[in-house]
C-alpha positions in Angstrom: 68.2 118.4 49.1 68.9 119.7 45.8 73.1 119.6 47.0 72.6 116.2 47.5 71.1 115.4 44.1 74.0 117.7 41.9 76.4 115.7 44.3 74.4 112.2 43.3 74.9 113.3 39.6 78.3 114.9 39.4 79.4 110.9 41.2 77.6 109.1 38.4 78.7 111.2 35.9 82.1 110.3 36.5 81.9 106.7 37.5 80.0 107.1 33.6 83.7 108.3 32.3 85.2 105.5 34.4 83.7 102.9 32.7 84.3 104.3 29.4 88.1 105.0 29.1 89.7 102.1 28.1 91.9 100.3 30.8 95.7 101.1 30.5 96.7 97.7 32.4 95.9 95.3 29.6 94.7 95.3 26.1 94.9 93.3 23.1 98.0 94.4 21.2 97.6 91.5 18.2 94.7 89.2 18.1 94.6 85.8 16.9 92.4 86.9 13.4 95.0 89.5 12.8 98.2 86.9 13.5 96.7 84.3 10.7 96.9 86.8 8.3 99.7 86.4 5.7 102.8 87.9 6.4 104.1 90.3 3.3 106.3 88.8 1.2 110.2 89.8 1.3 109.2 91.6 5.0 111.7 92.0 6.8 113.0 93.5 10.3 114.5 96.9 10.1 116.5 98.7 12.3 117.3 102.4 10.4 120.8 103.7 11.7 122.6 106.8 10.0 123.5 110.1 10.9 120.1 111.9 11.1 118.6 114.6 13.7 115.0 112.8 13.5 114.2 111.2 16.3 114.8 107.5 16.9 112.8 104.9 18.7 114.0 101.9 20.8 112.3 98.7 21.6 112.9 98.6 25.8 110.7 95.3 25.8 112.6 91.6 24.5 111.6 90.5 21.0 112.6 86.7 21.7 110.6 83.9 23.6 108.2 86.7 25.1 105.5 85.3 27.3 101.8 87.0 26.4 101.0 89.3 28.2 104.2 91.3 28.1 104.8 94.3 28.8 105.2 96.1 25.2 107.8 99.3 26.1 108.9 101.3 23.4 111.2 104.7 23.8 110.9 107.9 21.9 114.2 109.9 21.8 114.0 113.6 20.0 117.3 115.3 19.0 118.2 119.0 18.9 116.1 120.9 21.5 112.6 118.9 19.2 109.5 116.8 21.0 108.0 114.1 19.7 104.7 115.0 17.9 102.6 112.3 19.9 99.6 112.6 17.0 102.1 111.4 14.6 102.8 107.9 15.9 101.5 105.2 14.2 102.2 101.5 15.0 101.6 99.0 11.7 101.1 95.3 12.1 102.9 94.0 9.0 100.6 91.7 7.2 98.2 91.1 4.2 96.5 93.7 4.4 98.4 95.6 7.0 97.1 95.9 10.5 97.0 99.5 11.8 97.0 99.3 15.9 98.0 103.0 16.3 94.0 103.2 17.9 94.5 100.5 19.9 97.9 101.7 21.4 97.1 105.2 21.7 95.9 105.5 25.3 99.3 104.1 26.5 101.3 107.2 23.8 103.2 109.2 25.8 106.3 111.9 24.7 108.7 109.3 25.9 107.2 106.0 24.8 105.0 103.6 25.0 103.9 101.8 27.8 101.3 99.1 27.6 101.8 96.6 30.9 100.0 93.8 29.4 99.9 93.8 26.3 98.0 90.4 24.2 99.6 88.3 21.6 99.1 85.0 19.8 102.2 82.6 20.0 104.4 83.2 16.5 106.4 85.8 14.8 104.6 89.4 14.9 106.4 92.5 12.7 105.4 95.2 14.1 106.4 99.0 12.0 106.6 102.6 14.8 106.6 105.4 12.5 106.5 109.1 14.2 108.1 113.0 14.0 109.6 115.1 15.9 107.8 118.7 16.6 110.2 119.6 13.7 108.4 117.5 11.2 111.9 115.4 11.0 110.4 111.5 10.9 111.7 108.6 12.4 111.0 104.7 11.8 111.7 101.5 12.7 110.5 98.1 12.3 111.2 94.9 14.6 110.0 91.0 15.0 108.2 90.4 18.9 108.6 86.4 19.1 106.2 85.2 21.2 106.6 81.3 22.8 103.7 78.7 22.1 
């Protein structure tokens, strides 16, 4: 009998765990508080190109007429035998005040990307900033608009 009962607790326990990691199939990326914000002024998209060893970051997912959900993909490339420091990524809503959503996206961090499959977003123009380093401490940044269709 007493089998039975550690088996009875070991399965709550971990339907317990279950409920509390956050789901990696959807997720709200932006919400509609944080999108009414105003944007900064003189803010503009950035794409940093030049001959540098730190690692560099490409947007996988469109940035035009996006449908929400969307599937937010972003791609982590390292350089010279480096890995991406995962702890170092941080994703910044560009507003006033800036919006830090590197808490929100974290569960969907991996070496090679991100990978949220349904990600949430208000219809407009969203600036999003990925800053991150390498395992070399070499950083890498770049900054892009997602425009999402009303």
């Amino acid at each position: 009998m007493g089998h039975r009962i550690g088996i009875c607790f070991a399965l709550a326990c971990l339907f317990v765990l279950y409920q509390s990691v956050p789901s990696r199939a959807a997720g709200v990326l932006i919400t509609q508080e944080e999108a009414s914000l105003p944007p900064p002024k003189g803010a503009v998209g950035v794409d940093r190109r030049g001959v540098t060893r730190g690692p560099k970051i490409e947007l996988l997912s469109g940035t035009d007429n996006i449908q929400s959900p969307t599937h937010f993909q972003l791609k982590f490339l390292s350089f010279g035998g480096a890995t991406i420091d995962v702890t170092s990524v941080k994703v910044i809503y560009l507003r006033t005040p800036n919006v830090d959503l590197t808490e929100r996206l974290r569960a969907f961090v991996q070496p090679a990307g991100i990978d949220m499959p349904d990600a949430s977003l208000p219809p407009g123009e969203h600036m999003l900033r990925v800053d991150l380093k390498d395992s070399d401490g070499r950083p890498g940044s770049t900054s892009f608009v997602l425009k999402v269709a009303r």
